[in-house]
N, C-alpha and C positions, 0 to 999 in steps of 0.2 A: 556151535562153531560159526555159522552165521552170523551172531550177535558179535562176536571177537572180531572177526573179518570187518564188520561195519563199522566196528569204533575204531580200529585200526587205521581202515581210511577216511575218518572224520578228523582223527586225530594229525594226520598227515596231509587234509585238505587246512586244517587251521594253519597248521606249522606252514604251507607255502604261503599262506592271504595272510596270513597276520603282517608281514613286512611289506606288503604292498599299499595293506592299509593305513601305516602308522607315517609313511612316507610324504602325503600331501601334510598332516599333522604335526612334523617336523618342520618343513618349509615355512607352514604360520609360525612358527613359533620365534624361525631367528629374524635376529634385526635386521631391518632394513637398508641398503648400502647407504651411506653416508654420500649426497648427492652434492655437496656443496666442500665436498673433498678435490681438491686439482693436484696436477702430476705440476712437479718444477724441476727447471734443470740442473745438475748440479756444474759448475764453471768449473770443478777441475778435471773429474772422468766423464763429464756429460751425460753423465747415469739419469735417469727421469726417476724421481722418488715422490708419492706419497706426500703432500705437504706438512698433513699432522704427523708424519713419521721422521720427518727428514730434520735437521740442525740448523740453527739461523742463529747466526751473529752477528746479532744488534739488532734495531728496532725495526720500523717501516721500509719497506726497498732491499733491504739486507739480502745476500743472496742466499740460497739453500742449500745443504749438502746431503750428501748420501751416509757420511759417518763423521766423526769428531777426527779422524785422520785428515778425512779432504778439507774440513774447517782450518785444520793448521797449515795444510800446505797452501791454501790459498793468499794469494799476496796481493790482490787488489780490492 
């Protein structure tokens, strides 16, 4: 009866440690934030977006938008 009792709570000590140990092991694993990522404004909702996220129409200087809606309402 003893011997049941013990693997019972060995069994119930792994099940709480095992998520606590896999947790640092997770964090190595994902990518590093992209540090050379900036916020821009968008000119028609002023919305701040993500530059790799957001819409640019036309080249260099071009302003940024938050969707292909604010791209078309913009008129300068």
């Amino acid at each position: 009866m003893r011997v049941v009792l013990l693997l019972i709570v060995v069994v119930v000590l792994i099940a709480l440690l095992l998520p606590l140990l896999r947790r640092p092991m997770l964090r190595a694993q994902r990518a590093p934030a992209r540090l050379d990522d900036e916020l821009v404004k968008d000119p028609v909702c002023q919305t701040y977006v993500v530059r790799s996220r957001a819409v640019s129409r036309g080249g260099d200087g071009a302003p940024y938008f938050c969707s292909t809606d604010c791209a078309r309402r913009y008129s300068g």
